[in-house]
C-alpha positions in Angstrom: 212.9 6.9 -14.4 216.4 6.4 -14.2 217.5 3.3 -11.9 218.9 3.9 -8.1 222.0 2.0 -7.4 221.2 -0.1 -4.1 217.1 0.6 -4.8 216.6 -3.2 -5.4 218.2 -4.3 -2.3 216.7 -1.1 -0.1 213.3 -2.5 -1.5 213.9 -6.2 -0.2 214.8 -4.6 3.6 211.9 -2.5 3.4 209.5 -5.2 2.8 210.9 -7.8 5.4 208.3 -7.6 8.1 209.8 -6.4 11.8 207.2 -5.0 13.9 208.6 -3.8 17.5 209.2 -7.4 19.5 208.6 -9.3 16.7 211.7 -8.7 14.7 212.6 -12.6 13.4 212.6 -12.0 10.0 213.9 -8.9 9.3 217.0 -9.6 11.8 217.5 -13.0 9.6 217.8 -11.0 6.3 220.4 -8.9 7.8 222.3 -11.5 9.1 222.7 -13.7 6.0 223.1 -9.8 4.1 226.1 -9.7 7.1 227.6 -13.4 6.3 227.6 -12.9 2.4 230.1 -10.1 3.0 232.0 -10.9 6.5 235.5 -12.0 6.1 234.7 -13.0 10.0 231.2 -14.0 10.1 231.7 -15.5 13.7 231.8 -12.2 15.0 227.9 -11.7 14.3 225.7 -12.3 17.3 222.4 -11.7 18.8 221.9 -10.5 22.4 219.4 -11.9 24.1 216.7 -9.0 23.7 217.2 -9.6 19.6 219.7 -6.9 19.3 222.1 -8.2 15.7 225.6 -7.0 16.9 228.9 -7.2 14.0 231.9 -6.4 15.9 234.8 -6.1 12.6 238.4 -6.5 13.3 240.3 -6.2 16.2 237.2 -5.9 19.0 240.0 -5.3 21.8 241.2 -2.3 19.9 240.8 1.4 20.9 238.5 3.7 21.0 235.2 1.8 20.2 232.5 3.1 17.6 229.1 2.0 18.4 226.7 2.4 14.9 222.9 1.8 16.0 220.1 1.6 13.4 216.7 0.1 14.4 215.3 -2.4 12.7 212.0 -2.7 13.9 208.4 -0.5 12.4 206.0 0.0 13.9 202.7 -2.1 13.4 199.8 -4.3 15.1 198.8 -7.4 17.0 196.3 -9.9 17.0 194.4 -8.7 20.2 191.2 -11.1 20.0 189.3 -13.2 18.1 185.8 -12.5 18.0 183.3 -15.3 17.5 181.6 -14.0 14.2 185.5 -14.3 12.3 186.7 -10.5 12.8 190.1 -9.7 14.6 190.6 -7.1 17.0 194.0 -5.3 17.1 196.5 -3.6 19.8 198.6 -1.0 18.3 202.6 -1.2 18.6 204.6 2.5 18.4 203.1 5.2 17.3 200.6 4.1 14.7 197.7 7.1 14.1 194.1 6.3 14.9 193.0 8.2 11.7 195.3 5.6 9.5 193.8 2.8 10.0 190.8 2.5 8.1 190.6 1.2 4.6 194.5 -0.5 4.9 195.4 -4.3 3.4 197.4 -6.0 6.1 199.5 -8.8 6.0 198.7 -11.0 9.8 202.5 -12.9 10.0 201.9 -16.3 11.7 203.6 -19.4 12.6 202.9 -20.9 9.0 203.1 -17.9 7.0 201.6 -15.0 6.6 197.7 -13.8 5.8 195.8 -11.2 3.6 193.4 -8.8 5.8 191.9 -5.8 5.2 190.9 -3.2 7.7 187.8 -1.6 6.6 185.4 1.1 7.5 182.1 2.1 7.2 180.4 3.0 3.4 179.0 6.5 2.7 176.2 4.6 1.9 175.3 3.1 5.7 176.1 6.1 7.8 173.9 8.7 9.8 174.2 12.2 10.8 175.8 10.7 14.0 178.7 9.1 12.0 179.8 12.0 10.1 180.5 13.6 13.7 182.7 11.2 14.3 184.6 9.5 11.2 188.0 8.1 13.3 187.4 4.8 13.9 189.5 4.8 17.1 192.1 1.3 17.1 189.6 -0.2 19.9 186.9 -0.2 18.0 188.7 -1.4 14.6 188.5 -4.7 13.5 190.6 -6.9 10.8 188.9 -8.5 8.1 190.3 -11.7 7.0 186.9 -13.3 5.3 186.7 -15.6 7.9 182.8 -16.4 9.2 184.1 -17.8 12.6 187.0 -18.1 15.0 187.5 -21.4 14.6 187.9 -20.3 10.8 190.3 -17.9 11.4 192.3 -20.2 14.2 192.4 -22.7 11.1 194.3 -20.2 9.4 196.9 -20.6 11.5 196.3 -17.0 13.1 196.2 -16.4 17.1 196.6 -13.9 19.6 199.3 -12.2 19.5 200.6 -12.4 16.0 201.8 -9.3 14.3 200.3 -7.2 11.9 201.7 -5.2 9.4 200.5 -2.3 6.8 200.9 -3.8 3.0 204.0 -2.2 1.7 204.8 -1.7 -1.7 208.2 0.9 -2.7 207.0 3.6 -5.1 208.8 6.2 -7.1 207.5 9.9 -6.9 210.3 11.4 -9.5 214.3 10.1 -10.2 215.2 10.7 -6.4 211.8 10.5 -4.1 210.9 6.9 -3.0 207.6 6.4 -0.4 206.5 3.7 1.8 205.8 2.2 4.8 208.8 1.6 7.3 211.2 4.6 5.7 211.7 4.5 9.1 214.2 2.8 10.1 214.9 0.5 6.9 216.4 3.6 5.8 219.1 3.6 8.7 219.0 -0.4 8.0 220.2 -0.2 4.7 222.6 2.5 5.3 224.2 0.8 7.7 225.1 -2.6 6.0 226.4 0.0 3.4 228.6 1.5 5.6 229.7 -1.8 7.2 230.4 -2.9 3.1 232.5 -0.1 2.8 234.5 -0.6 5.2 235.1 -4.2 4.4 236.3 -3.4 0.9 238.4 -0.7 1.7 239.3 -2.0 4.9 238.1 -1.2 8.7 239.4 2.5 9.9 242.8 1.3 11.9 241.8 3.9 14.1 238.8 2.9 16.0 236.7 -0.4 16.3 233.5 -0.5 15.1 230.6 -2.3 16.4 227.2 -2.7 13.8 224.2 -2.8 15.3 220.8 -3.4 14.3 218.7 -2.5 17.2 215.0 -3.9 18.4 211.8 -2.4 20.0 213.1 1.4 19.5 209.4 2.0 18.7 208.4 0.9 22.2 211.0 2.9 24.0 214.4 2.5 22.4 214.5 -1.2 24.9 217.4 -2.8 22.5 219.4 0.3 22.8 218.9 0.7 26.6 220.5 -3.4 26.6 223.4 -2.0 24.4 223.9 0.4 26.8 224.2 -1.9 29.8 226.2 -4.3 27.9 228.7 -2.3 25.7 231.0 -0.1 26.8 231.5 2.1 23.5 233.4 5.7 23.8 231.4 7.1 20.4 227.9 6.3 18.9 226.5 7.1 15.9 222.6 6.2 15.2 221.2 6.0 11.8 217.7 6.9 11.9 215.2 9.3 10.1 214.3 12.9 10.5 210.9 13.8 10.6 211.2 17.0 8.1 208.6 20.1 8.7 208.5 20.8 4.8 204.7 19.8 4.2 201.4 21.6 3.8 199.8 22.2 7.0 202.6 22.1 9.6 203.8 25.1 11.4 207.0 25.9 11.1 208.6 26.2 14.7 211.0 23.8 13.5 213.4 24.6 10.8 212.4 23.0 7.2 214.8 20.2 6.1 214.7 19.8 2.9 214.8 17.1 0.2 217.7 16.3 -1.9 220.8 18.7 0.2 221.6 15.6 2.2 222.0 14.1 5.6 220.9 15.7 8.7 222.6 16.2 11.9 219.9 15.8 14.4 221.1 18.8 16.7 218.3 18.2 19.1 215.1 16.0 19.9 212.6 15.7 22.5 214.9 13.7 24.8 218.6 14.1 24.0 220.9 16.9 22.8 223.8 15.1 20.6 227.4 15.8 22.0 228.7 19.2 20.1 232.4 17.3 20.1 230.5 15.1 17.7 228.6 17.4 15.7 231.6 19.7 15.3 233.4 16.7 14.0 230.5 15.6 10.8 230.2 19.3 10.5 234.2 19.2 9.3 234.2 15.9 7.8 231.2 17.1 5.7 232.7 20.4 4.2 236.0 19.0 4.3 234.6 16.1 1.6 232.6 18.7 -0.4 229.6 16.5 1.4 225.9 18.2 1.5 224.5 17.9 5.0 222.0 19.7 7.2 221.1 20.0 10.6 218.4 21.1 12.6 215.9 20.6 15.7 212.9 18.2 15.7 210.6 16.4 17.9 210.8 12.5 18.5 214.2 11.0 19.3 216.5 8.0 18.5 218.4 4.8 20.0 221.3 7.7 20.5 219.8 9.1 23.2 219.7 5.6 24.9 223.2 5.2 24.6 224.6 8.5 25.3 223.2 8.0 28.7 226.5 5.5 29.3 228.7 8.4 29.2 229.5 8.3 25.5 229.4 10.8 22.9 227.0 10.6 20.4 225.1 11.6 18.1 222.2 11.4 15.7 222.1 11.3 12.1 219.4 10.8 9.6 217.5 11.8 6.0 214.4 14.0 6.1 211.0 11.9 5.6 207.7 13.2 5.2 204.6 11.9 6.4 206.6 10.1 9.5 204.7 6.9 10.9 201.9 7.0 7.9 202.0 4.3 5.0 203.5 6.9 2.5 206.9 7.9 4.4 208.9 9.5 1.5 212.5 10.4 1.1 215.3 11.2 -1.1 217.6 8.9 -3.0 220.2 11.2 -3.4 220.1 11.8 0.9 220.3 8.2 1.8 223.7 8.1 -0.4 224.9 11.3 1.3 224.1 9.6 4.9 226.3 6.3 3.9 229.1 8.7 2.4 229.0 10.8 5.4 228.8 8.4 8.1 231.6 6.3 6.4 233.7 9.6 6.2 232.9 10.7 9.6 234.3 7.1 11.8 237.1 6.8 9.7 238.0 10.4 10.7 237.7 9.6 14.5 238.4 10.0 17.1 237.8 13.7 18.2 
């Protein structure tokens, strides 16, 4: 296969654990990502919820650019620790019952992190009764870590509430389809740290002043975005995110198909916001005008925009069509991620509207 420029460094992102709240490591590779290319590093903070914030150039300047992608994935905890060794779990986002079963996880503790499995149930051990009922619902599931007591497993440096994460590994399908866990939102992570590169080697737009922002807990209810809200005052926001596509076997098609490899899409509408027309109208323009593919379309779900377009801003949504959304095999298109960096770079230095 033929090698991805920016693949290496996409694939070091991606497997940075950040489960929602527990965000520590993946915020600290961003940062020093940040400080190796910041003329200004100074300017790179953390609000007290977690939220990474790099406001470039002149941050009294007018009007302000917000760019929001979440960091965080979604994952598990430590819930309990049973007495016989096993660990019970809570789940954190939107993490599917059915899933579950038969995954290695990594348990991320104080002294580093732990090989577990979660397992299920053999063909070989089960009843008529089972087969009625083969979800193992998260209450009921336990991790593995071959531990034969608590005190075993408290030696290994794991306790309540640690997180969890699925084992991710980055896998080619073909020259332009990559799959994994956490697509979503390392996708809009790495896309925006190429933006923010862009504009540092071709200097900021002189137009508008742009704040970067990798946001926390948007799997739990889009909490580091509300903060931004209440503590930024920005006039435009653009969130990176992904876009769960429709093109798959089995799922109807009340939602227009998005489709691999003809680029970014504008996320016209979600289940909780509408972006601003003004701004859609705009990366429509920007995107024909620069012979960029794009998309757009309706879907459910929504995104750290929504958040901040209640402040009064206008805003909008854009992201890359992902299959299999909040599963271990998330996969999307080279060739789209490239098209969201070139459009998104395009479209602020273009502003205002």
């Amino acid at each position: 296969m033929k090698k991805l420029d920016g693949l290496d460094l996409f694939t070091d992102i991606l497997k940075t654990p950040g489960v929602a709240g527990y965000e520590d490591s993946i915020r600290e590779k961003i940062r020093g990502l940040i400080a190796e290319q910041a003329d200004d590093p100074e300017n790179i903070r953390e609000d007290n919820i977690g939220n990474l914030i790099y406001e470039m150039g002149n941050t009294e300047a007018e009007p302000k650019v917000a760019l929001v992608a979440h960091m965080d994935e979604i994952g598990l905890v430590v819930s309990n620790i049973d007495d016989d060794g096993y660990i019970r779990i809570k789940k954190i986002g939107g993490v599917l019952d059915p899933l579950l079963s038969g995954r290695h996880v990594k348990i991320h503790t104080k002294e580093g992190s732990v090989n577990g499995v979660i397992g299920h149930k053999p063909p070989h051990l089960t009843t008529d009764k089972d087969k009625d009922d083969e979800t193992t619902p998260w209450t009921k599931t336990y991790v593995d870590v071959g531990a034969d007591s608590a005190e075993e497993v408290k030696d290994m440096g794991i306790d309540v509430p640690d997180p969890i994460t699925f084992d991710k590994k980055l896998r080619r399908l073909n020259d332009h389809v990559v799959s994994g866990r956490a697509l979503d939102n390392r996708v809009g992570c790495y896309a925006l740290f190429e933006v923010m590169k862009n504009f540092i080697s071709k200097n900021a737009p002189a137009n508008v002043s742009p704040s970067f922002i990798w946001s926390v807990q948007e799997e739990i209810g889009l909490r580091g975005a509300k903060v931004v809200a209440n503590t930024m005052d920005p006039d435009y926001v653009i969130a990176l995110d992904t876009y769960s596509t429709s093109d798959m076997p089995g799922v109807e098609q009340f939602y227009k198909p998005i489709m691999f490899g003809e680029g970014p899409v504008l996320r016209m509408v979600d289940s909780r916001a509408i972006s601003s027309p003004k701004m859609v109208d705009h990366f429509k323009d920007v995107a024909e005008k620069m012979e960029i593919p794009y998309q757009y379309g309706v879907t459910g779900g929504t995104t750290d925009g929504m958040a901040l377009q209640e402040s009064g801003c206008l805003a909008v949504a854009i992201g890359i069509p992902v299959r299999y959304s909040h599963t271990t095999v998330e996969c999307g298109d080279w060739r789209d991620i490239k098209g969201l960096i070139e459009l998104v770079t395009e479209g602020v230095r273009e502003l205002p509207v």
